[in-house]
C-alpha positions, -999 to 999 in steps of 0.1 A, spaced: 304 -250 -351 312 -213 -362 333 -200 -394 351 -225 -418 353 -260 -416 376 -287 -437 367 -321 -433 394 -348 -450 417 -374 -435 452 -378 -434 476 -385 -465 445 -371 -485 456 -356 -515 429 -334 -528 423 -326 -490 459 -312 -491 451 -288 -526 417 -274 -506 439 -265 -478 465 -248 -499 437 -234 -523 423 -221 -492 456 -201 -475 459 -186 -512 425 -169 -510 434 -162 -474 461 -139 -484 440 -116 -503 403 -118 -484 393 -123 -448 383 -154 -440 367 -168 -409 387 -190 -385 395 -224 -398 394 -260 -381 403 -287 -405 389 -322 -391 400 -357 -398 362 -366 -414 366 -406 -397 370 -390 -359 335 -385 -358 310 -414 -369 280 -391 -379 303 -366 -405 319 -400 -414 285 -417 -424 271 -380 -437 306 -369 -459 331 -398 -456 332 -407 -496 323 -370 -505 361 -355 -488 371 -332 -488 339 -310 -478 346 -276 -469 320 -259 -449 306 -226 -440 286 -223 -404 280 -262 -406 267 -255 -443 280 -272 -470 301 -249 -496 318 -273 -520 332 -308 -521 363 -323 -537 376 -290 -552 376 -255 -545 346 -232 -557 361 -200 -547 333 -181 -562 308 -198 -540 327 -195 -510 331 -151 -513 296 -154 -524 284 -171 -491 313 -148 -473 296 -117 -484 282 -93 -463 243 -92 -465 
């Protein structure tokens, strides 16, 4: 599981602002490819992130949950 990944479900509202949040910072910084994932298709993220959605994350890593933290996601997106 490489670059960005949004786990939510359908009719998800706050899974719907992440997205959006996410194509904004899109237009001015590079970000890695991006799959969004319905989180109840698989039983393991379901169990591990089901009541947390939406999770956004990085490389299989955890960057935020619920909302947004565009600092931490350029932080983690930096260049080492």
């Amino acid at each position: 599981m490489g670059g960005l990944t949004l786990l939510g479900r359908p009719g998800c509202g706050l899974c719907e602002e992440l997205l959006e949040e996410l194509q904004q910072v899109a237009a001015t910084v590079p970000l890695p490819p991006l799959a969004v994932l319905d989180v109840d298709d698989d039983p393991v993220l379901s169990r591990r992130h089901g009541l947390d959605i939406p999770v956004l994350l990085l490389d299989g890593v955890v960057v935020c949950r619920h909302r947004l933290d565009r600092q931490e996601l350029l932080r983690l997106l930096r260049p080492r």
